[in-house]
N, C-alpha and C positions, 0 to 999 in steps of 0.2 A: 504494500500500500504506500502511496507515495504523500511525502509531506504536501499540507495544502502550502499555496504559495502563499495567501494573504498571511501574514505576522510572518514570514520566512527573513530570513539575511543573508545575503549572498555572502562568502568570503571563495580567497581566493590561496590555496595551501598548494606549496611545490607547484606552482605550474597550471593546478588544477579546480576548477570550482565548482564551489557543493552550495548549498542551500542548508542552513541550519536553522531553529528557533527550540525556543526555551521549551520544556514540557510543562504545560499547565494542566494537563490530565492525560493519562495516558490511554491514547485512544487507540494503539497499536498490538499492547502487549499488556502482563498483568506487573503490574510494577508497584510498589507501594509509592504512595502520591505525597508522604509525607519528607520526601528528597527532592532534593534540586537537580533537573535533571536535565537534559539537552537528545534533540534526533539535528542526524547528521543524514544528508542523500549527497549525490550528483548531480548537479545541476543539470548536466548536457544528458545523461541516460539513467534515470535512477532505476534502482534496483534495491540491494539489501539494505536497510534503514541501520544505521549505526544508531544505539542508544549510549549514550553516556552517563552514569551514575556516578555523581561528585561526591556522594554519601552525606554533604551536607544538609541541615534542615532548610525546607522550599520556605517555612513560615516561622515566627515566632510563635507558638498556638495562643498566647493571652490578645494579640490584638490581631491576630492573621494578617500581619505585615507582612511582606518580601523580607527575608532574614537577611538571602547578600544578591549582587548580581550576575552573570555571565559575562565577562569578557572575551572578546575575540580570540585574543591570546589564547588563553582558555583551552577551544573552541578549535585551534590551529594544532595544541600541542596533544585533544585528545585524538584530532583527527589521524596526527603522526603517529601514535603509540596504537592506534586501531589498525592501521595499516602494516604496522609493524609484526603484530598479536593475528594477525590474518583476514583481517575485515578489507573482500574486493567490494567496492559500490555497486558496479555495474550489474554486478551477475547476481541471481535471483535470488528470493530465500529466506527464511525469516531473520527477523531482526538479532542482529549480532549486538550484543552487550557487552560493555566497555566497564567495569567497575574502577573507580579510582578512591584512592582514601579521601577524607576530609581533609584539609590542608589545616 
């Protein structure tokens, strides 16, 4: 299933660009909702959706504020370390999960 475009951010890593945004509910896979999470595709042909799990909290629970935000950076260096770990975009599949610690 391919990310919808509207709320999407283009970046551009080695060369190559993907479409990322934030997860505000996970409409793809069963994830718990209470992390701060990010889906990564291909821009040019998507295929398997990379998920990224920062393990940080998505909220503060007493006032359900945004606890912190995503930066590009982010965002560049999960995409690097998924590619690394075996995550191809193009080719089909279910969503590949990227777990990274809490900083």
């Amino acid at each position: 299933m391919a990310l919808p475009k509207k709320g999407s951010r283009r970046i551009v890593v080695d060369g190559v660009e993907y479409r990322w945004r934030v997860s505000g509910k996970h409409w793809c896979c069963d994830y718990d909702v209470s992390t701060l999470d990010y889906m990564v595709e291909d821009a040019a042909s998507p295929g398997t959706t990379l998920v990224v799990e920062t393990g940080r909290p998505a909220v503060y629970p007493p006032s359900l504020v945004p606890a912190e935000v995503i930066l590009p950076r982010e965002v560049a260096a999960g995409i690097r370390a998924a590619r690394s770990n075996g995550w191809t975009p193009s080719a089909h599949g279910s969503p590949f999960k990227l777990r990274l610690s809490a900083v």
